[in-house]
Structure formats: C-alpha cells, structure tokens
C-alpha positions in Angstrom: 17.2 39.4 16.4 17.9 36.4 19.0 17.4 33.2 17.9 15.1 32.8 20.7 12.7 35.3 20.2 12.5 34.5 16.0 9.0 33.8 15.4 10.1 30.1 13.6 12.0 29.2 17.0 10.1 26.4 18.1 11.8 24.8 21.4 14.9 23.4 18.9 17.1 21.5 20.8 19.9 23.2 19.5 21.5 25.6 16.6 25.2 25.8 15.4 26.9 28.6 13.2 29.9 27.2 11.3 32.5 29.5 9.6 36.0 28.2 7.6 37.8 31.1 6.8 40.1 29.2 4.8 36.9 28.2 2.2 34.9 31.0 3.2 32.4 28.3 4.5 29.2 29.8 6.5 26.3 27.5 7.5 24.0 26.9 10.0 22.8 23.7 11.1 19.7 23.7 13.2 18.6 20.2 14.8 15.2 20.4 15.8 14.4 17.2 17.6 16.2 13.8 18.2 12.9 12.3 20.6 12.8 9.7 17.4 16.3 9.2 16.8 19.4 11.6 15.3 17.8 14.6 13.7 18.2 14.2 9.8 17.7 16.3 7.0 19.6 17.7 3.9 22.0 20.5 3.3 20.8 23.4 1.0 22.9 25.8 -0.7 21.3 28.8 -1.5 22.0 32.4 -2.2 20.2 34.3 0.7 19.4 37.8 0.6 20.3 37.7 4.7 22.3 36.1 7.5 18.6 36.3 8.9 16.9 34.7 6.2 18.9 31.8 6.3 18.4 31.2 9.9 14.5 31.2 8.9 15.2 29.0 6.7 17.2 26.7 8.6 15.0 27.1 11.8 11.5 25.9 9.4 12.9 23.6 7.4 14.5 21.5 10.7 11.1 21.3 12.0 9.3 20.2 8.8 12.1 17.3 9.0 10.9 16.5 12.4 7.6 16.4 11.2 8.6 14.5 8.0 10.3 11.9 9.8 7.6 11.2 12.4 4.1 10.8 10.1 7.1 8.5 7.7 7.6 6.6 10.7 11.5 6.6 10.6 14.1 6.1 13.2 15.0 10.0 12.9 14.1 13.1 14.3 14.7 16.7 12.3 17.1 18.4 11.1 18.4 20.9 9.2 21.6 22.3 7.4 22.1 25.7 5.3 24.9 26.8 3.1 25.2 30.4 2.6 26.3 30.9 -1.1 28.4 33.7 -2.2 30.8 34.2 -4.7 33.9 34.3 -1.4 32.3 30.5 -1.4 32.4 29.1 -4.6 31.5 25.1 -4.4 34.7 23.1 -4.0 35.6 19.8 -2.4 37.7 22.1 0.7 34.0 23.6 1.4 32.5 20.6 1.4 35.3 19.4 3.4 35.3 21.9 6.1 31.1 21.2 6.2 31.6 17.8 7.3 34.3 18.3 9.5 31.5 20.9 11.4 28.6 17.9 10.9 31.3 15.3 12.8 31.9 17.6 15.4 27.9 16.9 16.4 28.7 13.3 16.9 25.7 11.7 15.3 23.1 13.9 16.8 22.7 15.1 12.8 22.9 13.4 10.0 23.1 15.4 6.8 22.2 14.6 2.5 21.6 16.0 -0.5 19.2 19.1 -0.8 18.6 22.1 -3.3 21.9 23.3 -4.3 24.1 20.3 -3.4 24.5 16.9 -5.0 25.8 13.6 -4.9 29.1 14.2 -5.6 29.2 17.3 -3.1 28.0 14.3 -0.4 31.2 12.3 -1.3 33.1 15.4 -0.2 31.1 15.5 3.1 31.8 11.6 3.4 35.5 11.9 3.5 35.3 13.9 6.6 32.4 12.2 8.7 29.9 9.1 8.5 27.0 11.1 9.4 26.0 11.3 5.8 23.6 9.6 3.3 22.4 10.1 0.0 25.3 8.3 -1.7 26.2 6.4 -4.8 24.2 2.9 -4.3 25.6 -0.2 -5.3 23.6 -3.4 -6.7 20.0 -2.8 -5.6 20.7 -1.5 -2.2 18.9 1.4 -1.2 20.5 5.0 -1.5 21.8 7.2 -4.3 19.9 10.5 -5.3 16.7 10.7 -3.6 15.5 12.7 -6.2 13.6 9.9 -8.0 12.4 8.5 -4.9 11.0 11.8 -3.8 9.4 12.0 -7.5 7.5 8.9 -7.1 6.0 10.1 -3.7 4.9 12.7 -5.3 3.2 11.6 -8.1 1.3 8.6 -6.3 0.2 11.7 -3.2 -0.8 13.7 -6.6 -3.5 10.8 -7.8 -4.3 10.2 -4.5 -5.3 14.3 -3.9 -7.2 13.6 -7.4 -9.0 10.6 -6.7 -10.4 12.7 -3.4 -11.2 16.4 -4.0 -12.0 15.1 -8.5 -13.1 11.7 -7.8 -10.8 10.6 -11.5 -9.4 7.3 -10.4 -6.6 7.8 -13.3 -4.3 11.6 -14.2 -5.0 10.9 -17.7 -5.7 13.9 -18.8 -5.3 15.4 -15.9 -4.2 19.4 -16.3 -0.9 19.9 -13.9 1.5 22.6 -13.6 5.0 22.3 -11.9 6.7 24.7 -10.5 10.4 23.8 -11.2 11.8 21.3 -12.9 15.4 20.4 -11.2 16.2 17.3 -10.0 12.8 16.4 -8.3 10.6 18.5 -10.8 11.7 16.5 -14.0 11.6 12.8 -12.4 8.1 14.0 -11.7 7.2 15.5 -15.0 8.1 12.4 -16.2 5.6 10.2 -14.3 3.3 12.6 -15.1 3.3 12.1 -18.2 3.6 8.5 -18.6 0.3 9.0 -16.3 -1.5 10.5 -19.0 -1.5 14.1 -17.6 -1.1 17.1 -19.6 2.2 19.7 -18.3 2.0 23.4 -18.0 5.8 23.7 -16.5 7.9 27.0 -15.3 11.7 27.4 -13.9 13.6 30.3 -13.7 16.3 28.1 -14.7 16.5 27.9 -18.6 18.8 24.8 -19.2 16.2 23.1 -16.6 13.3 24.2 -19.2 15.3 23.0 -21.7 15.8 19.6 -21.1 12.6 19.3 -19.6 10.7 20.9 -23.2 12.8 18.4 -25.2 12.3 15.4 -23.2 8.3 16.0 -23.2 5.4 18.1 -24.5 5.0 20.4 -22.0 3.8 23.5 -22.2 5.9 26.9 -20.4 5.1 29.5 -19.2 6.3 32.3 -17.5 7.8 31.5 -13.8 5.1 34.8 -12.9 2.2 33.4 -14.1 2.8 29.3 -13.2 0.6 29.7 -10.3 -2.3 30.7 -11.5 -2.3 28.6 -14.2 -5.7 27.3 -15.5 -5.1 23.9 -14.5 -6.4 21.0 -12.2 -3.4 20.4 -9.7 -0.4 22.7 -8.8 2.6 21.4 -8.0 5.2 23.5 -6.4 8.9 21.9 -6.6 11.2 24.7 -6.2 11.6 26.8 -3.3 8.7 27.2 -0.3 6.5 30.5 0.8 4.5 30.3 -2.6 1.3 30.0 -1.2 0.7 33.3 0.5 -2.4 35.6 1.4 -1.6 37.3 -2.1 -1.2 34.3 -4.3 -4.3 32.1 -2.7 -6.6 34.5 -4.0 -5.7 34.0 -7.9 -4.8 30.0 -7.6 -7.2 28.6 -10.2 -6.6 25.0 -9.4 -8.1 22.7 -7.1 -5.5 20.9 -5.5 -1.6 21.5 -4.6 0.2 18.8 -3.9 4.0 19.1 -4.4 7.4 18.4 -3.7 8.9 21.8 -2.6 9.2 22.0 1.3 7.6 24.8 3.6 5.2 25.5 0.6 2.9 27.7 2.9 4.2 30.9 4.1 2.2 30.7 7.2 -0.5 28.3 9.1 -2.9 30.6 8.0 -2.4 30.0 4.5 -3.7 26.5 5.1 -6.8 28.0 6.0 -6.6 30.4 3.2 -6.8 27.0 1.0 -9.1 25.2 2.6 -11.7 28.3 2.3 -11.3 28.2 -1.3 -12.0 24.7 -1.3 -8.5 23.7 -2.4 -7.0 20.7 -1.7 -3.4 20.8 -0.3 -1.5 17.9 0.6 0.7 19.0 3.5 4.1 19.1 1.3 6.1 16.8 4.3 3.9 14.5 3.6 3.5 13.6 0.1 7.2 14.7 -0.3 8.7 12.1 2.1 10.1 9.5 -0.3 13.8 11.3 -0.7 14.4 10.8 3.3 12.8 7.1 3.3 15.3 6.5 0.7 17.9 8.6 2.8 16.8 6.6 5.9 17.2 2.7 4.5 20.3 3.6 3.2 21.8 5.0 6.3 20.6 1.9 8.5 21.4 -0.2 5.8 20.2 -3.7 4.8 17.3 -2.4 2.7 16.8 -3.1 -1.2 15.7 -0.5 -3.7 12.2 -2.2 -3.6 11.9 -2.0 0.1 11.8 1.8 -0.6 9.6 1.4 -3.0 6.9 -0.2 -0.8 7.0 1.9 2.2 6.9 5.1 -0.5 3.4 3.3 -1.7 2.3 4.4 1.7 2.3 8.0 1.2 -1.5 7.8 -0.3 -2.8 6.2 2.4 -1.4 8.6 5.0 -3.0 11.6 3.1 -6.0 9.8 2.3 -6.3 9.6 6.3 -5.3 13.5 6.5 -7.8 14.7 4.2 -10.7 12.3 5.5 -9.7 13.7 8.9 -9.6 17.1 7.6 -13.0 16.4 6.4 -15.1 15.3 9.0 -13.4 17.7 11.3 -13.5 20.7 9.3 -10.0 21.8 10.2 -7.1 22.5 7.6 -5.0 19.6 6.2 -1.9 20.8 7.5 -3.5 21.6 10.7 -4.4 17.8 10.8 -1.1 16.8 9.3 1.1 19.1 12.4 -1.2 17.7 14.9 -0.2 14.1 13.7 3.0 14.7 14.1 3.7 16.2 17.5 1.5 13.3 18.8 4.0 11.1 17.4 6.7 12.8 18.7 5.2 13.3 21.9 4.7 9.8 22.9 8.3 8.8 21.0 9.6 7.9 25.1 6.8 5.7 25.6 6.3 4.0 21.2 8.9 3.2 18.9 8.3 5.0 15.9 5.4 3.7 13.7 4.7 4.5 10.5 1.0 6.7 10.3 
C-alpha cells in the first residue's frame, strides 16, 4: 500500500525508512507536524506482525504527538519513531547507535525519547550520536530523566478529575480501578492509586511486571482477557492502543477510561461508541501528557522538577473543559479534544503556543 493512500496518512509532512545492515536496524520515523516547533515524540520498539503495521503505528502515533503537544501548549509539533524488533535486531548500543545517527541526519526537525520498548540507558546510546534527544539521566532537581513518573502523575490527577465529573466522588478512596499494564507507566500509577485510596484490579501479559507490581501492593489480577470488562469504576489502559473497539465497547462495565496507553481507540467511531454508553473517556493525549512536558523542559532546559510538576497540575483542568464542552455540545470527548487541537495548530503562524 502507498504511504499516501494509508487510511492513517493525514497530510504528514514527511516519513523516513532507516535500515543499518550492519545492526540489522529498521525503523521508521514519521514527523507529522513542525507548525509549533520540531516534531517530538518517543521511539517504540516493538515486535510487529508487519512492515505495514508499523507504518500504522508510526503514521497514528506522530499525529497523536502533534495533538499532544499542542492542547500541552509546548514549543513542539509531532512526531514519531518505530523500531522494528526481531531477533536479526537484538538491542545493543551499535543499534542504538545507528538510530541516532538516522535521527541527526533530520537536523532538528525531530527530536526523539524514551517509549515502550526503549529506556534510559538506550537514550544515552542515541545521545552519543546526535543532540536531538531527551529523556535523560537528570542531575540536581533539573527537569528530565524517565518520564515515566511524570506521565503517572498526569494520569492519576486526569483519573480523579474524570471521577469527580461523570461520579461526582471528590476523593478515589475507594474507588474500583483496573489497569491495563503495569510497566514503567502502569506501576508509578498503581502506586498513586493506591496511596489515593482506590482499590486495584491489575493485568499484564508480562509476569515479572505482575510480579513486582502483586508484591509491592494489594492488587488484585486477573487474566489480561478479562481486564476490560472488569466490574470496576474506571479503566485504565497503559499498555498498547486499539483496546477500545466496536467489540470490546459493548462488554466494558466501567464508567470511565482514562489512561496512559496512546491511540487507545481503534477508530473515531469508538469515541462515539463510548459516549452512547454513557462512558466517560478522557482523550488518552490528553491526560497522558505529563512524560513529553517533562521531555519538553528538559530539552529547552532551565526548568526544575517542580516546574513540571505545576504545568502537569493542568491536565484536570484541560479535561474538565473537554468533557464540559463535550457536554453542552453533545459531541464525543475526543471529537472535542481533535477539534482543540487542529485549532491550535492551525493558527500556530499567527499565536505562539499557549497552553489550553
């Protein structure tokens, strides 16, 4: 299929395949948008079951960053990089090596991090070969590091502010929650959680993940099959995206999902799909934005740890305006949430970026 006819092509400035033979390196690196600055967004290495998949992957994910960036109100536009796994691949500083070389080559217009499959110390590869990285090791109380955390506590402030709207609790204690995967974002959440008060119904399909996560906390697994129509109050997706489909809306028991996974809805019309069942979603680019604030002070430097902290606070509010919007109007919240963002983006020639 040509990239320009793919269904998730959606006028991206431009797309670059990357191959090292020597490492056996393949990625794509899609860059969406730059109207608000150089497009950022983290590198995933993932096992796909296509050269096509990946490209989907790539091609969503770069425009989620754009919109990301924009209702955040950073100095970035969206982007996008993919790693396709494979055992001719295995992770090694060369690969990592030959991956920044390709991001340098894009003089600035991309700036890449951390994402699912990659780390820190896979960034400090990158770093040797080009300065269009972030997501580093932080020194003092200077902003950076894992964004993990700072993702988490997005999340977990987006989750009581989807509770305090659609169940009127002004507090999570006691709170029913299940997560969907509990890596690196998924356990710092967990945690919150629980200091919160809420009770955890948790799945991964990664067993040492469970098992730090089980003797860390009281949770409660289940089954990866049956985490998603768990009876619970809120679900919180923080694995992979395309969970929320026309198959599993139908059997979601829970009133809200708000979570940390990107891409959570396999198409627009799953919004609706939601919003027809009266379940809440908080548009996952939204509530899922503290990992690229973090990324962003870090890379323009000069911020402190509780800078980020402050500007994460704001995530709330911007859903709380989202799902008042979506209210009155009657529309979808990620409807509301996409319309936000291309307005920003749209009048970047004429605005600096502003935070929504």
């Amino acid at each position: 299929m040509p990239v320009f006819d793919h269904p998730e092509f959606d006028q991206h400035e431009s797309m670059h395949f990357v191959q090292d033979v020597e490492t056996g390196l393949q990625a794509i690196i899609a860059v969406h948008s730059t109207a608000l600055g150089p497009a950022a967004g983290g590198c995933r290495r993932w096992q796909y079951a296509s050269d096509l998949d990946a490209l989907t992957d790539a091609l969503r994910l770069s425009r989620g960053m754009t919109y990301k960036n924009a209702i955040a109100g950073l100095r970035f536009g969206g982007g996008k990089s993919v790693i396709l796994a494979s055992d001719k691949a295995p992770k090694s500083p060369e690969l990592f090596h030959a991956f920044g070389r390709a991001v340098d080559g894009l003089g600035g217009t991309y700036i890449t991090a951390e994402d699912v499959g990659c780390s820190v110390e896979d960034m400090r590869f990158v770093k040797e070969q080009t300065d269009f990285v972030s997501g580093l090791p932080r020194s003092g109380d200077e902003a950076g590091g894992d964004p993990s955390p700072m993702t988490a506590i997005g999340v977990c402030q987006g989750i009581e502010a989807a509770v305090a709207f659609r169940l009127g609790k002004d507090s999570l204690d006691g709170i029913r929650i299940a997560v969907q995967g509990v890596g690196h974002v998924g356990l710092h959440l967990c945690r919150l959680l629980h200091e919160a008060g809420a009770q955890l119904v948790v799945a991964d399909v990664n067993r040492e993940n469970l098992k730090l996560a089980s003797d860390e906390l009281p949770v409660t697994v289940v089954p990866p099959a049956k985490l998603l129509f768990a009876d619970v109050d809120v679900l919180a997706p923080c694995a992979l995206g395309n969970v929320l489909t026309s198959q599993t809306i139908p059997k979601i028991k829970a009133k809200i999902v708000a979570g940390a996974a990107n891409n959570q809805l396999a198409t627009e019309a799953d919004g609706a799909r939601l919003a027809e069942r009266d379940i809440l979603y908080a548009p996952d680019y939204v509530i899922n934005a503290g990992g690229i604030i973090n990324v962003a002070h870090e890379y323009y430097g000069g911020s402190s740890e509780e800078e980020v902290r402050n500007e994460i606070a704001r995530i709330p509010q911007r859903l709380e305006k989202i799902f008042n919007e979506a209210k009155a109007s009657k529309q979808p919240t990620n409807v509301i949430a996409d319309e936000v963002a291309r307005r920003i983006v749209a009048n970047a020639g004429d605005n600096p970026p502003v935070a929504a």
